[in-house]
C-alpha positions in Angstrom: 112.9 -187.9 95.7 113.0 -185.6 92.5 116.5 -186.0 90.5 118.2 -182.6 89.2 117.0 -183.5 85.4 113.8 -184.6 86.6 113.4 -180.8 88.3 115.2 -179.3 85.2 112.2 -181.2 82.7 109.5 -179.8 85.4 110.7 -176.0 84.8 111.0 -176.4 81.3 108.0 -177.7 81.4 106.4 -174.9 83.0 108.2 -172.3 81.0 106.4 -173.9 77.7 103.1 -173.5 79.3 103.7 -169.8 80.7 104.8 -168.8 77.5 101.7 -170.7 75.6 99.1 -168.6 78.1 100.8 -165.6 77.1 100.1 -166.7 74.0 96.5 -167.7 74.8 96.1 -163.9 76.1 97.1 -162.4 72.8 95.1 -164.9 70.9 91.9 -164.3 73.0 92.5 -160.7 73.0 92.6 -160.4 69.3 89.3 -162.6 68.8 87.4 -160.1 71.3 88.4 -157.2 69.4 87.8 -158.4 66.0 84.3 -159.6 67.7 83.8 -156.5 69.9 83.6 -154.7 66.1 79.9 -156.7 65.2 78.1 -155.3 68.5 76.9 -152.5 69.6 77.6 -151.1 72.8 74.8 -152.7 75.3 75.0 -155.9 72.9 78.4 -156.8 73.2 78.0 -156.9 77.3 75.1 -159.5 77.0 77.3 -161.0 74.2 80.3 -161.2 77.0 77.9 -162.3 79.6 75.6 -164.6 77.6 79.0 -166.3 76.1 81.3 -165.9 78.8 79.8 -164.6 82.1 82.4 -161.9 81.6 82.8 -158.7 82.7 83.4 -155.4 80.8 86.8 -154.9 82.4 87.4 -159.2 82.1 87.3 -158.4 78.1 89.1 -155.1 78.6 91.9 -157.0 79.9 92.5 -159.2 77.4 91.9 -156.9 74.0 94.1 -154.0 75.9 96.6 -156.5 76.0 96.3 -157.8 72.1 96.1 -153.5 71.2 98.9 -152.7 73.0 101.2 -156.0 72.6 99.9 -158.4 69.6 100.7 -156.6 66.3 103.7 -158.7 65.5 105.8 -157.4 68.0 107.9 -160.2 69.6 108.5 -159.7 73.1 109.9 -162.0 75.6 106.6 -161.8 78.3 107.7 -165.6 79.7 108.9 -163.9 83.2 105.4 -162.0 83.0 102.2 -163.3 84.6 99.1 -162.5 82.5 98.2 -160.2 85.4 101.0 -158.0 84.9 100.3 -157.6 81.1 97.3 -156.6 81.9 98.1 -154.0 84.0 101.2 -152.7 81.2 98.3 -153.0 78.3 95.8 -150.6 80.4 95.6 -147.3 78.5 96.7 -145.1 82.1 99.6 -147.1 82.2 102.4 -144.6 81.6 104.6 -146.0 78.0 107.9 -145.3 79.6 106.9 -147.3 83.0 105.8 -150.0 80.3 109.1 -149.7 78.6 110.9 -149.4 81.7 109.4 -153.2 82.9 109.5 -154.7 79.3 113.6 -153.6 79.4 
């Protein structure tokens, strides 16, 4: 059986992780852009897929995410999944439903 500590170390445990793949998104999302800039259109796909076996909107996910999110700002994303920052970052997501979440 699982002690109360030994359940209070597993979620802090967790919580380090989630917040290091937020992290992780921001970081891979800022890397894309800053490599997205040194292709051309139809060369950065077969960069993505060559490199990655990515898709377009794979990529998209992550550098929407550094655009909107990673320029210093310091958010508290550790009760978001990596799913749902994508879906805040995407450019037809309305800013005051993104506010609204991020409040």
């Amino acid at each position: 059986m699982i002690t109360d500590n030994e359940l209070a170390a597993i979620a802090s445990k967790i919580r380090k992780l989630q917040k290091s793949s937020i992290a992780n998104v921001l970081s891979i999302g800022g890397l894309l852009t800053r490599a997205r800039s040194a292709h051309s259109h139809g060369s950065w796909y077969d960069w993505l897929n060559v490199e990655f076996a990515w898709s377009r909107q794979t990529a998209d996910n992550f550098m929407n995410v550094f655009k909107t999110f990673g320029g210093g700002k310091s958010l508290n994303f550790s009760v978001l999944e990596p799913s749902a920052l994508y879906e805040l970052a995407r450019p037809r997501t309305p800013p005051a439903a993104r506010t609204t979440v991020l409040e």
